[in-house]
py3Dmol code that shows the C-alpha trace and the ligand (Angstrom):
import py3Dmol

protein = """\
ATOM      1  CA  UNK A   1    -106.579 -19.681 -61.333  1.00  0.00           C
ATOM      2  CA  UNK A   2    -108.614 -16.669 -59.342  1.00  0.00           C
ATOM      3  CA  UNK A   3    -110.851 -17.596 -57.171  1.00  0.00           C
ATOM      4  CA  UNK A   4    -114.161 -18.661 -57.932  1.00  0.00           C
ATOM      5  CA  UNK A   5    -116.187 -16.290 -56.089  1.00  0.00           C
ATOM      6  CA  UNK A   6    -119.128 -16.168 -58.056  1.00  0.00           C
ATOM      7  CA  UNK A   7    -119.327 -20.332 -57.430  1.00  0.00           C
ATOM      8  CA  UNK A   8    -118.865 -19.937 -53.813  1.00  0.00           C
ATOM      9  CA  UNK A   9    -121.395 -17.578 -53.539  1.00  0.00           C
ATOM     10  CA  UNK A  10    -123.738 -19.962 -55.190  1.00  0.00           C
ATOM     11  CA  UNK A  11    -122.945 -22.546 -52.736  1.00  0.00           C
ATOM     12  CA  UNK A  12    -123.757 -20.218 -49.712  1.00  0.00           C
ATOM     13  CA  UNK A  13    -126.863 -19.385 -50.986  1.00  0.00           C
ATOM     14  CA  UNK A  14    -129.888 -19.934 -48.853  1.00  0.00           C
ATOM     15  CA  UNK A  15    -127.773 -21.712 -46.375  1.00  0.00           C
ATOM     16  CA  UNK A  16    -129.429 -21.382 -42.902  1.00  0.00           C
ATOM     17  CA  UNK A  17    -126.182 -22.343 -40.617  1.00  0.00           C
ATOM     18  CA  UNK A  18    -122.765 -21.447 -41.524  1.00  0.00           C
ATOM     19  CA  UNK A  19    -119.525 -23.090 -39.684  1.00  0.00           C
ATOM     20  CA  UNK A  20    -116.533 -20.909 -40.225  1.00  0.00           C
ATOM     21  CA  UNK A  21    -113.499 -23.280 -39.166  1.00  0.00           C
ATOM     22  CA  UNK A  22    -110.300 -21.640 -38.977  1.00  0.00           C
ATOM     23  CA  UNK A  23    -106.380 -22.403 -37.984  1.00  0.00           C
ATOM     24  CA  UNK A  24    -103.683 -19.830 -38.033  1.00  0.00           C
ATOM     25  CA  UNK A  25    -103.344 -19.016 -41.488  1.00  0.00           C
ATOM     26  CA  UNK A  26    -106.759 -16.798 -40.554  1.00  0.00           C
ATOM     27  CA  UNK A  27    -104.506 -14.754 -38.613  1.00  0.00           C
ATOM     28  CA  UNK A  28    -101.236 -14.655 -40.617  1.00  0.00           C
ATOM     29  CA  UNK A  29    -102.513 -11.200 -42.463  1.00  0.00           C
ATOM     30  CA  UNK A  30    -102.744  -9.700 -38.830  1.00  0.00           C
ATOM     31  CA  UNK A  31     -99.215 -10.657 -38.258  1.00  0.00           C
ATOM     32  CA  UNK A  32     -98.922 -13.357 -36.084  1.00  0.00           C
ATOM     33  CA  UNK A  33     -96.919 -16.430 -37.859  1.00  0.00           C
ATOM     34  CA  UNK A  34     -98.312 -20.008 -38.227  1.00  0.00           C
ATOM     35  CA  UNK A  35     -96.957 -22.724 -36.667  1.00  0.00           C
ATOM     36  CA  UNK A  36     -96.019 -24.842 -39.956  1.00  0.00           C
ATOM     37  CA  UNK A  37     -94.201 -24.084 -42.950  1.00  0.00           C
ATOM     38  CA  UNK A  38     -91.386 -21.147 -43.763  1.00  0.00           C
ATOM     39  CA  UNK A  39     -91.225 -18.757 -40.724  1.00  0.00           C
ATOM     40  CA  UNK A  40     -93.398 -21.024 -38.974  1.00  0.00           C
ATOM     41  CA  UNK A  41     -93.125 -21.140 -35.124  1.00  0.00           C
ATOM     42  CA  UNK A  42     -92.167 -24.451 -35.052  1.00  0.00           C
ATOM     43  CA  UNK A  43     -89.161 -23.657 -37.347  1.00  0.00           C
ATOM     44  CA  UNK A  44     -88.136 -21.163 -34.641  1.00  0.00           C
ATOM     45  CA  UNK A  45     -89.366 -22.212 -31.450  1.00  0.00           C
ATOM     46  CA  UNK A  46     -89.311 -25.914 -29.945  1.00  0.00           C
ATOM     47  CA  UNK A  47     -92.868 -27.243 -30.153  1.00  0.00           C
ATOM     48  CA  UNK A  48     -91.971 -29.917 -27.116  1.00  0.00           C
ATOM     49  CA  UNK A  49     -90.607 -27.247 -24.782  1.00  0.00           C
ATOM     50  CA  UNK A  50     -93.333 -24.916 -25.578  1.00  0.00           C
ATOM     51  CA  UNK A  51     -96.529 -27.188 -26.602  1.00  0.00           C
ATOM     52  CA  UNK A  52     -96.303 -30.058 -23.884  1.00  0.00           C
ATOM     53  CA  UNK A  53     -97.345 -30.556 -20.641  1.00  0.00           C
ATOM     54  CA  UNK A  54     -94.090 -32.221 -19.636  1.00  0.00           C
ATOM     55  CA  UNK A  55     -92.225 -29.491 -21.208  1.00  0.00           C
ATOM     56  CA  UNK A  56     -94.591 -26.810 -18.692  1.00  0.00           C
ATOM     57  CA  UNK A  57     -93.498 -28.569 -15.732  1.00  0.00           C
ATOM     58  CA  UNK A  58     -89.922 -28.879 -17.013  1.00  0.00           C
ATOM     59  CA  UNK A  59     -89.759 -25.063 -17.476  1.00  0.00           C
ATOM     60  CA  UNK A  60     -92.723 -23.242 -16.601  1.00  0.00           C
ATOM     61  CA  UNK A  61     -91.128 -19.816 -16.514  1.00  0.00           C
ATOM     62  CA  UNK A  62     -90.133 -20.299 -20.110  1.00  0.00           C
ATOM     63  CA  UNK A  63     -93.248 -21.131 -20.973  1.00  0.00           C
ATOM     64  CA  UNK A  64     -95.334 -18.313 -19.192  1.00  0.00           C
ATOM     65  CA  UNK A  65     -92.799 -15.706 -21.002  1.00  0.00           C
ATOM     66  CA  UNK A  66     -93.072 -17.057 -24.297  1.00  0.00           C
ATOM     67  CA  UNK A  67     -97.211 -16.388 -23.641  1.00  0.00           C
ATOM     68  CA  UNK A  68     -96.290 -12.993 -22.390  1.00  0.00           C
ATOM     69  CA  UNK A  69     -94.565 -12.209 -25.500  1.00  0.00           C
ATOM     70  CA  UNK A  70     -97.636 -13.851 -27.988  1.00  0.00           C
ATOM     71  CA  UNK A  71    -100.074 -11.910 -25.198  1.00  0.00           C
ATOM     72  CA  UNK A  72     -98.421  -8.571 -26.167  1.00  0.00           C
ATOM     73  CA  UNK A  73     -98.324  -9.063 -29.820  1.00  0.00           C
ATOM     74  CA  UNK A  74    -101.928 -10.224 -29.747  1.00  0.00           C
ATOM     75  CA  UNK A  75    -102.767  -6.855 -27.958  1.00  0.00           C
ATOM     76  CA  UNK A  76    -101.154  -4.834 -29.561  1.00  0.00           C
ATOM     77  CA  UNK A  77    -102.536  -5.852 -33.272  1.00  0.00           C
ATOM     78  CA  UNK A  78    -106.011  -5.141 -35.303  1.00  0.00           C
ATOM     79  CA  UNK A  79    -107.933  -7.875 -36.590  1.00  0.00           C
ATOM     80  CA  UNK A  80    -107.377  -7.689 -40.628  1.00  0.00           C
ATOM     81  CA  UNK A  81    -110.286  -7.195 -42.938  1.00  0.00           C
ATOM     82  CA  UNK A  82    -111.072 -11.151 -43.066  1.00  0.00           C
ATOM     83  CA  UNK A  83    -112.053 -10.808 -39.650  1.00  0.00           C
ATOM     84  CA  UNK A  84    -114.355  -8.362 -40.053  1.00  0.00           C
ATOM     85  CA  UNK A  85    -115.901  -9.830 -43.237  1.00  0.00           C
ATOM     86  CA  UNK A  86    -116.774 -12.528 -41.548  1.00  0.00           C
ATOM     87  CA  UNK A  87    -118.537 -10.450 -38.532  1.00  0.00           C
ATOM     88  CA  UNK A  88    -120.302  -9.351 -41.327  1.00  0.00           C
ATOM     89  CA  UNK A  89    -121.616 -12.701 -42.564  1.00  0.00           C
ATOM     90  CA  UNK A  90    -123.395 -13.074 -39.831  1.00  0.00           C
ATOM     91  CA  UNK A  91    -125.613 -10.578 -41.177  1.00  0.00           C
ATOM     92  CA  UNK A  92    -126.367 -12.412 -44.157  1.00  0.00           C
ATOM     93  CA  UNK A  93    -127.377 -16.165 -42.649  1.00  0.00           C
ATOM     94  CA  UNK A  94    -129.333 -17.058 -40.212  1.00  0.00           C
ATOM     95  CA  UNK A  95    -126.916 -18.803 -37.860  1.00  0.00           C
ATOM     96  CA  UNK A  96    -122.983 -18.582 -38.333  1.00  0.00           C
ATOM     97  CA  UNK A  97    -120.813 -20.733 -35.954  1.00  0.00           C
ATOM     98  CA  UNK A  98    -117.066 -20.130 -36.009  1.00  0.00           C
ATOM     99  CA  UNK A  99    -114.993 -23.493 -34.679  1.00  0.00           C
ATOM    100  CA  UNK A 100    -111.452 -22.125 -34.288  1.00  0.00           C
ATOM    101  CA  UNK A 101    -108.189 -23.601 -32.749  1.00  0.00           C
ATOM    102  CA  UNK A 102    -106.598 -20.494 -32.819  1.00  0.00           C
ATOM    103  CA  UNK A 103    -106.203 -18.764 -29.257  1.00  0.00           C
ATOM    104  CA  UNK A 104    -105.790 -15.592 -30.134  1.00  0.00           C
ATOM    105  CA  UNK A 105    -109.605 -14.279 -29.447  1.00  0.00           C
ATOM    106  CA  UNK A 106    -109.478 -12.292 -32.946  1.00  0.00           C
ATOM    107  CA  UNK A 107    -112.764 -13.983 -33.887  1.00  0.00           C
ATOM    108  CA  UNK A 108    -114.688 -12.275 -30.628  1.00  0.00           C
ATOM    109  CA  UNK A 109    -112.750  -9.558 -30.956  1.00  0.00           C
ATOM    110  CA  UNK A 110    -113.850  -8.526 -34.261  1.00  0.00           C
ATOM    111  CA  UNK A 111    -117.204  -9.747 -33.309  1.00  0.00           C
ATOM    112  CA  UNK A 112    -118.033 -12.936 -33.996  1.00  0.00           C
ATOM    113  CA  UNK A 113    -121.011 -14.113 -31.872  1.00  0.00           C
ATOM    114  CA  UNK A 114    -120.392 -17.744 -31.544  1.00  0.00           C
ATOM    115  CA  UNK A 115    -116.877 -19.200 -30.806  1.00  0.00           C
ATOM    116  CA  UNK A 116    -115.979 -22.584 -30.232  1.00  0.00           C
ATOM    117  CA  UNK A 117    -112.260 -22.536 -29.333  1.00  0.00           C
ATOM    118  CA  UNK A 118    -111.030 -25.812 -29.614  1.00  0.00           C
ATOM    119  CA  UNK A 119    -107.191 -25.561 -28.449  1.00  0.00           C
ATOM    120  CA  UNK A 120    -108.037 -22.884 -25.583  1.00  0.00           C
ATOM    121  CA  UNK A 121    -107.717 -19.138 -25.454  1.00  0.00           C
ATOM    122  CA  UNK A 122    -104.199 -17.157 -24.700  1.00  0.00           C
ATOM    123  CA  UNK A 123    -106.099 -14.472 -21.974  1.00  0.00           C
ATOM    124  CA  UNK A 124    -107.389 -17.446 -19.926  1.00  0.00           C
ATOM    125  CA  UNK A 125    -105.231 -19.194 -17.130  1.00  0.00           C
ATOM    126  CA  UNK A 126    -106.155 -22.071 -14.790  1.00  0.00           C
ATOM    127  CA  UNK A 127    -104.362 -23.596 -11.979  1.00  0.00           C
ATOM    128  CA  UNK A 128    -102.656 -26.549 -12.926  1.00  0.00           C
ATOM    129  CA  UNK A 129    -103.337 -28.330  -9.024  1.00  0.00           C
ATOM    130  CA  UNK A 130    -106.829 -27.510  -8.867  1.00  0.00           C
ATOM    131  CA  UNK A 131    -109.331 -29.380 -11.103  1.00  0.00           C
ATOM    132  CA  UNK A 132    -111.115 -25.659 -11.540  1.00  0.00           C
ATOM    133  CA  UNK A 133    -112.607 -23.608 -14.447  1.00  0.00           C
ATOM    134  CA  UNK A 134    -110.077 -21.517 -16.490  1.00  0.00           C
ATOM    135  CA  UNK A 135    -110.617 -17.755 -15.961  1.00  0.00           C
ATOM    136  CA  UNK A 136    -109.905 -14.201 -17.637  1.00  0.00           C
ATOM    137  CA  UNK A 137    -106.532 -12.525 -16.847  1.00  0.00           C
ATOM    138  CA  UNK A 138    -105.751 -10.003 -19.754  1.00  0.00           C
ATOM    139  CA  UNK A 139    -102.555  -8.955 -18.398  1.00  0.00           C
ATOM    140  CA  UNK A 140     -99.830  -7.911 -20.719  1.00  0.00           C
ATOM    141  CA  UNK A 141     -97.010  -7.333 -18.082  1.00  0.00           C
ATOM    142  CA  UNK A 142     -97.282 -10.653 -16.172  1.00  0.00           C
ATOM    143  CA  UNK A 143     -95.762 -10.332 -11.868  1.00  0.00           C
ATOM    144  CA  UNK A 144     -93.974 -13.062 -12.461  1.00  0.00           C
ATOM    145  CA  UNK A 145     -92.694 -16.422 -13.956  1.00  0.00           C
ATOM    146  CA  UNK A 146     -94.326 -18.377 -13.648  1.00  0.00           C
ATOM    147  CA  UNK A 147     -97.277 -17.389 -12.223  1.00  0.00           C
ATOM    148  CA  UNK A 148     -98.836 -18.850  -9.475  1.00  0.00           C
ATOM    149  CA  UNK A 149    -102.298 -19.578  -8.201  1.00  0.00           C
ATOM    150  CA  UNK A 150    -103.370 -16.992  -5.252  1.00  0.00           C
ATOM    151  CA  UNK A 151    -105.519 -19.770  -3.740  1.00  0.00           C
ATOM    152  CA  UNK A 152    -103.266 -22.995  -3.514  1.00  0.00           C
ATOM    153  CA  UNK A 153     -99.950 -21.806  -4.882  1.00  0.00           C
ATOM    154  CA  UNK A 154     -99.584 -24.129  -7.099  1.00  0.00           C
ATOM    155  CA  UNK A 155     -98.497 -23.635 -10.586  1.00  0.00           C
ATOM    156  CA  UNK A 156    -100.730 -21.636 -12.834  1.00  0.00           C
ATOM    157  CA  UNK A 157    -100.598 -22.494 -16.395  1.00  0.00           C
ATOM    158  CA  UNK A 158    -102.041 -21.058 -19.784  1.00  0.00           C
ATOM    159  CA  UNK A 159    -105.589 -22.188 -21.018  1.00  0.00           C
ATOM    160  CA  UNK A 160    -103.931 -23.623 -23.944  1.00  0.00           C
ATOM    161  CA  UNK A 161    -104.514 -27.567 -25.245  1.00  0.00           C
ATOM    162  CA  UNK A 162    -100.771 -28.997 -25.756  1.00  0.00           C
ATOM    163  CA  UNK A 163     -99.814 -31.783 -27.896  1.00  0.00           C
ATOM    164  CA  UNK A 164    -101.029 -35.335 -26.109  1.00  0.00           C
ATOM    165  CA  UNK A 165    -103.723 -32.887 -23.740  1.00  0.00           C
ATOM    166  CA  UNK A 166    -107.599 -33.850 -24.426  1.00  0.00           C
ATOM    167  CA  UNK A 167    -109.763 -30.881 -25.996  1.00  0.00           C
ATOM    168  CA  UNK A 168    -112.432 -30.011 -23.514  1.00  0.00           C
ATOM    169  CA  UNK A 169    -115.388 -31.907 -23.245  1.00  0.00           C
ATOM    170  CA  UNK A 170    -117.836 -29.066 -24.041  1.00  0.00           C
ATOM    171  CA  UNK A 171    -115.835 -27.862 -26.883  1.00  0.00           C
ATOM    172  CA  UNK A 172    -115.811 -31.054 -28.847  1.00  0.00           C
ATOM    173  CA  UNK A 173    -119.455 -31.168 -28.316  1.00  0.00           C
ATOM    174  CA  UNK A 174    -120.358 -27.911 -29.203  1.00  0.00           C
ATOM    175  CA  UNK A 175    -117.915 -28.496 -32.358  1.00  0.00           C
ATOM    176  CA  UNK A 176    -120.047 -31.718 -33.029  1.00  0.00           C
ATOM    177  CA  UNK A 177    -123.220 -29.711 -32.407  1.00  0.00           C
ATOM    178  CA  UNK A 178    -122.192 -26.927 -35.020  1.00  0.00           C
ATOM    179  CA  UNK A 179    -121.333 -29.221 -37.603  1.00  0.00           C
ATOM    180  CA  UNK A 180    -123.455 -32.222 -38.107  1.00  0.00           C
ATOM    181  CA  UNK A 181    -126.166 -30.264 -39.153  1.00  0.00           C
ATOM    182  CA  UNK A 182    -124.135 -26.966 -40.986  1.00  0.00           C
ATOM    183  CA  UNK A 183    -125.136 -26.243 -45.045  1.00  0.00           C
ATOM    184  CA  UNK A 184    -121.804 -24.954 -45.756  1.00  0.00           C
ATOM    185  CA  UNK A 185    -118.572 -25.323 -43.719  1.00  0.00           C
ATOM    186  CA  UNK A 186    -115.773 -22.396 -44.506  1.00  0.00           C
ATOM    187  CA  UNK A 187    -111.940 -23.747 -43.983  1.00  0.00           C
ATOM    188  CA  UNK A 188    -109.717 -21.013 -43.860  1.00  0.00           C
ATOM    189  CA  UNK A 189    -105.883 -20.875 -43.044  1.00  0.00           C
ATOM    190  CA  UNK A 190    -105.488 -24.392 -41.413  1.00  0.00           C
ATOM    191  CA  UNK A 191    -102.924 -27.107 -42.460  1.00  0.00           C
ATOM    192  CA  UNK A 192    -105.805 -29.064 -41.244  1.00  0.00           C
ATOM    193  CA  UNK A 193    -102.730 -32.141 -39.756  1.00  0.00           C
ATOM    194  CA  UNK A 194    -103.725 -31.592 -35.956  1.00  0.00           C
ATOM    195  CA  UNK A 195    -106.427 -34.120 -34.640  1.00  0.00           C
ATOM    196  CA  UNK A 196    -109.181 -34.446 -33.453  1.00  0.00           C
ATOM    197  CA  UNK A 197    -110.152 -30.684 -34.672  1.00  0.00           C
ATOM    198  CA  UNK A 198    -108.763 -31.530 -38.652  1.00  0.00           C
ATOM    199  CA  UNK A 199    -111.636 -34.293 -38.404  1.00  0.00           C
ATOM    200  CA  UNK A 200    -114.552 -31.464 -38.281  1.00  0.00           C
ATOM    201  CA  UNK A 201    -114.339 -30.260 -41.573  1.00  0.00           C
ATOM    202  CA  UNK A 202    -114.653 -33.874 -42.734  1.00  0.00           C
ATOM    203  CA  UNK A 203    -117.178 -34.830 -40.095  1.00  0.00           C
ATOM    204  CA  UNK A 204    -119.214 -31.748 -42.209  1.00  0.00           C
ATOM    205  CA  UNK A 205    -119.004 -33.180 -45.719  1.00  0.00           C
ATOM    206  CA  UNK A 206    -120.131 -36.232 -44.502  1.00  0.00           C
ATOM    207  CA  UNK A 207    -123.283 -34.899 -43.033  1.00  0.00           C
ATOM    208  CA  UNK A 208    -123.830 -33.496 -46.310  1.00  0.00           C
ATOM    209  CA  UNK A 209    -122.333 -30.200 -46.065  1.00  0.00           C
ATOM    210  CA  UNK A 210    -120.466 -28.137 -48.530  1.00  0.00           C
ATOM    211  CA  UNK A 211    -116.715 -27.264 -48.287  1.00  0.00           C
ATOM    212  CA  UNK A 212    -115.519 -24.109 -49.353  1.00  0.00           C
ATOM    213  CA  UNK A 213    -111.777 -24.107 -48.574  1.00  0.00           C
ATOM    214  CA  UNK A 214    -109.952 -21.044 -47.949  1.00  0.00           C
ATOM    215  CA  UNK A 215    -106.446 -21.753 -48.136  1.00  0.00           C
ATOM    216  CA  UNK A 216    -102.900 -20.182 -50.091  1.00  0.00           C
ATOM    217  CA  UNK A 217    -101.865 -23.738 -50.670  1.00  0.00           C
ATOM    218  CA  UNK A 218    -103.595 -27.488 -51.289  1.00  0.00           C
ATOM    219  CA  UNK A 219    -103.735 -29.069 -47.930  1.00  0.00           C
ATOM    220  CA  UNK A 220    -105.592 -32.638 -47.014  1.00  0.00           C
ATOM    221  CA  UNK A 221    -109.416 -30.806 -47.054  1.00  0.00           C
ATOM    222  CA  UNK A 222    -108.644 -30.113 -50.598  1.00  0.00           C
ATOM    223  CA  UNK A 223    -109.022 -33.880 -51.647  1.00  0.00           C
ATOM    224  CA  UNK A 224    -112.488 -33.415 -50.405  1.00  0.00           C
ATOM    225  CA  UNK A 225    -113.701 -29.841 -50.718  1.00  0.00           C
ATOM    226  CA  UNK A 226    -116.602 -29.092 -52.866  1.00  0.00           C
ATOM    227  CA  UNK A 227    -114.542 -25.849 -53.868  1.00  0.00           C
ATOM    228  CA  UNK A 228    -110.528 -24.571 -53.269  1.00  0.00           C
ATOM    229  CA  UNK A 229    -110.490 -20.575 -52.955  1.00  0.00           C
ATOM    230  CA  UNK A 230    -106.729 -19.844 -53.122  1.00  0.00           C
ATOM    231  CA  UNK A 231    -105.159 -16.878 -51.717  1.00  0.00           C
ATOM    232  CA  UNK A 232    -104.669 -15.026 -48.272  1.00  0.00           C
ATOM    233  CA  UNK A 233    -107.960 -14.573 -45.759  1.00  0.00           C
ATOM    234  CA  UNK A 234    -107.137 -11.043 -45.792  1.00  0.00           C
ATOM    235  CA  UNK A 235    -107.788 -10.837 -50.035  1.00  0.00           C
ATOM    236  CA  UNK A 236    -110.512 -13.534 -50.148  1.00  0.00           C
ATOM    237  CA  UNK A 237    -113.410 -13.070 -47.700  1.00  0.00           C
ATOM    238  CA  UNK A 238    -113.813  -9.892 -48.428  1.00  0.00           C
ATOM    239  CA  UNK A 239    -113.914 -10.780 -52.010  1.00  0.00           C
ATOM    240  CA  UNK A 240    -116.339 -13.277 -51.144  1.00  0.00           C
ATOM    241  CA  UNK A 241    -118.494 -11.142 -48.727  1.00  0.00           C
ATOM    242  CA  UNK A 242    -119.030  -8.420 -52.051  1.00  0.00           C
ATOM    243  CA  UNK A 243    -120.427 -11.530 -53.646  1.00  0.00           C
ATOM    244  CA  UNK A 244    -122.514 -12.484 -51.837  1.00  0.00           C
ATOM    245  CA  UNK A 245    -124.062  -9.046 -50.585  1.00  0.00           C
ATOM    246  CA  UNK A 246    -123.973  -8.706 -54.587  1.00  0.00           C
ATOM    247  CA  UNK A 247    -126.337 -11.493 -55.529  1.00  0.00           C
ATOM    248  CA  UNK A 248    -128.507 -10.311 -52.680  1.00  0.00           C
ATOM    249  CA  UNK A 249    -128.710  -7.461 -53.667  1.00  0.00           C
ATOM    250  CA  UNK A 250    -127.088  -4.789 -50.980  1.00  0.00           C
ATOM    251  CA  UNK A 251    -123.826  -4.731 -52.423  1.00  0.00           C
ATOM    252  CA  UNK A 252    -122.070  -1.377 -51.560  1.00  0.00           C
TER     253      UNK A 252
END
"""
ligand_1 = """\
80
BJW
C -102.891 -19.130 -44.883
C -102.275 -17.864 -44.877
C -103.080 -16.762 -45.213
C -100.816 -19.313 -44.288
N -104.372 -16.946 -45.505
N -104.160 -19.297 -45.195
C -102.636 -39.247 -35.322
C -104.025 -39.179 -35.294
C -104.680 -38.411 -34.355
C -103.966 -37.658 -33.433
C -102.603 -37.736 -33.472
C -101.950 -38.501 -34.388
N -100.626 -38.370 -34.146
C -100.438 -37.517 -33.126
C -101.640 -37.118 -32.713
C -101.884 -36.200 -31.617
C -101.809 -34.742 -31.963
C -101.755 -34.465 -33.456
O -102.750 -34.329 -34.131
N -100.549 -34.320 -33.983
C -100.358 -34.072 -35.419
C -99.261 -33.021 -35.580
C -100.065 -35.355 -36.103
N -102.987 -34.160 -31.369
C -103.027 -33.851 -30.084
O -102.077 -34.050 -29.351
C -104.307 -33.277 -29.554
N -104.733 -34.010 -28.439
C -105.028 -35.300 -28.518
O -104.985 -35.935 -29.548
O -105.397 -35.830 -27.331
C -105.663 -37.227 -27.264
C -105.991 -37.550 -25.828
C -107.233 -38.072 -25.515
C -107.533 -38.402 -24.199
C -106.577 -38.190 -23.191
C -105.337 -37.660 -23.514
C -105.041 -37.332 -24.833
C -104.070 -31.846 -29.064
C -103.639 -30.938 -30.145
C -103.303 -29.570 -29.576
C -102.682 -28.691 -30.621
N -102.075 -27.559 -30.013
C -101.362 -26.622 -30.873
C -100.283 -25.839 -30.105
C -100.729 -24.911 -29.125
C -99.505 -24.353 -28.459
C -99.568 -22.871 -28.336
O -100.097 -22.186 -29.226
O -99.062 -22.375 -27.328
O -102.324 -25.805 -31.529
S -100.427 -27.349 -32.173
C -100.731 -26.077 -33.328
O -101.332 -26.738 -34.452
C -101.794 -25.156 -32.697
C -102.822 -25.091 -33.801
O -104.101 -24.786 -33.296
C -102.712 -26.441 -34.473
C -103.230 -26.464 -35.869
O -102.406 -25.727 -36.722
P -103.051 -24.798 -37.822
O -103.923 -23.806 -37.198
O -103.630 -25.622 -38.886
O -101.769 -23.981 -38.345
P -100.613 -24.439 -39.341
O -99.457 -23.564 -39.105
O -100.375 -25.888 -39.297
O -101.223 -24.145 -40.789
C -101.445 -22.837 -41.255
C -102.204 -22.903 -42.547
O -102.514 -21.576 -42.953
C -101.425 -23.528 -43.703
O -102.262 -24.428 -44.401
C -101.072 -22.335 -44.601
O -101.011 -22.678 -45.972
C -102.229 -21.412 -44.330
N -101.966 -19.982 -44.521
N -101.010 -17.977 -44.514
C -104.918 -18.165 -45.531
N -102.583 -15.474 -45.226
"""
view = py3Dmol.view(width=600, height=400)
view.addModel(protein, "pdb")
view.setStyle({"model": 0}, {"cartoon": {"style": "trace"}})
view.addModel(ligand_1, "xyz")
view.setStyle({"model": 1}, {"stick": {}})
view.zoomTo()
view.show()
């Protein structure tokens, strides 16, 4: 069935805050793979070597060149048309919050104003033996593996939440803060399995928002989604973005 634009669109409207909650399907039409299903990293790459903490310390040079690789990819790539559809949204409601766990920074980079990144960001590092704030390092070509932390030595590891490693404080807090009091809550491209960030979209429904889902495939938020929209980011929000600038009159 195509996509029911014309319903969503009547579901955003009027809406005065907006959560836009994405996983890596948001990025797929960019190029960078999910983690689940065919071609999926996991299907290629060993989530407990890669995604742990105990798999860091067993191998931290393996880990910090696997991040180099997924740091150069990330540079070197344009955010697709989703991605700037919804930089545009933000022109059309009064507050839009995006709640990612992808660490990829596309959202920012495209221009999204708000970003709550729940599982970390791939250009931040922080030293694993200091209890410190992560910082910026944008390098492509890293000096070595692993890399090390100028002020103690110690290890230095990516700002990225592994498997069994608590989401930041802040984050989950900010997340809370975006969604208990949203109108209309946007899934797209997440297999919406990893906890506690899978629980936001339901958190959102029941605080009485609406869920659009934006998805190629049923997942678990379809059970409770007010609407499915199925088919690629890349085709559907700017489908959806036409819509809505159509009913409000400033369509192109
Ligand atoms: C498209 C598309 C297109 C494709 N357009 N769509 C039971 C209950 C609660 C928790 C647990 C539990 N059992 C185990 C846990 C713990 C675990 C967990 O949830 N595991 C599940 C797998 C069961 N959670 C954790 O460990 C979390 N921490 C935690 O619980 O801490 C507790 C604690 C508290 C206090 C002290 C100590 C501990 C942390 C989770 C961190 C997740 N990290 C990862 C890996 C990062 C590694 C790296 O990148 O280097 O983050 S896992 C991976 O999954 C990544 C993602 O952010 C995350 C979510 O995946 P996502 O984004 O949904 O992607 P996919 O691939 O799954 O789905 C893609 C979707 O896109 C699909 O639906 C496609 O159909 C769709 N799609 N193309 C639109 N073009």
């Amino acid at each position: 069935m195509a996509p029911d634009y014309e319903r969503a669109a009547e579901m955003l409207e009027g809406a005065r805050k907006v959560v836009v909650f994405t996983g890596a399907g948001m990025s797929k039409d960019s190029g960078i793979d999910t983690f689940r299903g065919p071609g999926g990293i996991w299907e290629r790459f060993s989530a407990q070597d890669l995604a742990t903490y105990e798999g860091f310390i067993r191998d931290p040079a393996k880990v910090w060149m696997w991040n180099e690789a997924r740091r150069q990819q990330v540079a070197g790539l344009t955010p697709h048309a989703g991605y700037v559809s919804l930089a545009e949204m933000e022109g059309l409601f009064p507050q839009v919050v995006t709640v990612t766990q992808n660490i990829d920074g596309l959202h920012a980079r495209s221009g999204a104003s708000q970003v709550v990144e729940l599982h970390g960001n791939i250009w931040k590092v922080r030293c694993d033996a200091e209890d410190n704030e992560p910082w910026l390092d944008e390098r492509t070509e890293l000096p070595e593996y692993p890399m090390h932390c100028d002020n103690c030595g110690g290890l230095l590891r990516p700002h990225i939440v592994w498997f069994g490693e608590p989401l930041d404080r802040k984050d989950i807090l900010d997340a809370n803060l975006a969604v208990e009091d949203c109108d209309v809550i946007l899934v797209i491209g997440t297999s919406a399995i990893v906890y506690p960030a899978a629980g936001f979209p339901l958190l959102a429904k029941q605080r009485g928002a609406k869920v659009i889902e934006i998805n190629i495939e049923p997942t678990p938020v379809t059970e409770y989604a007010d609407l499915s929209l199925f088919g690629t980011a890349e085709e559907v929000l700017p489908a959806l973005v036409v819509e809505l600038k159509r009913r409000k009159g400033d369509g192109d």
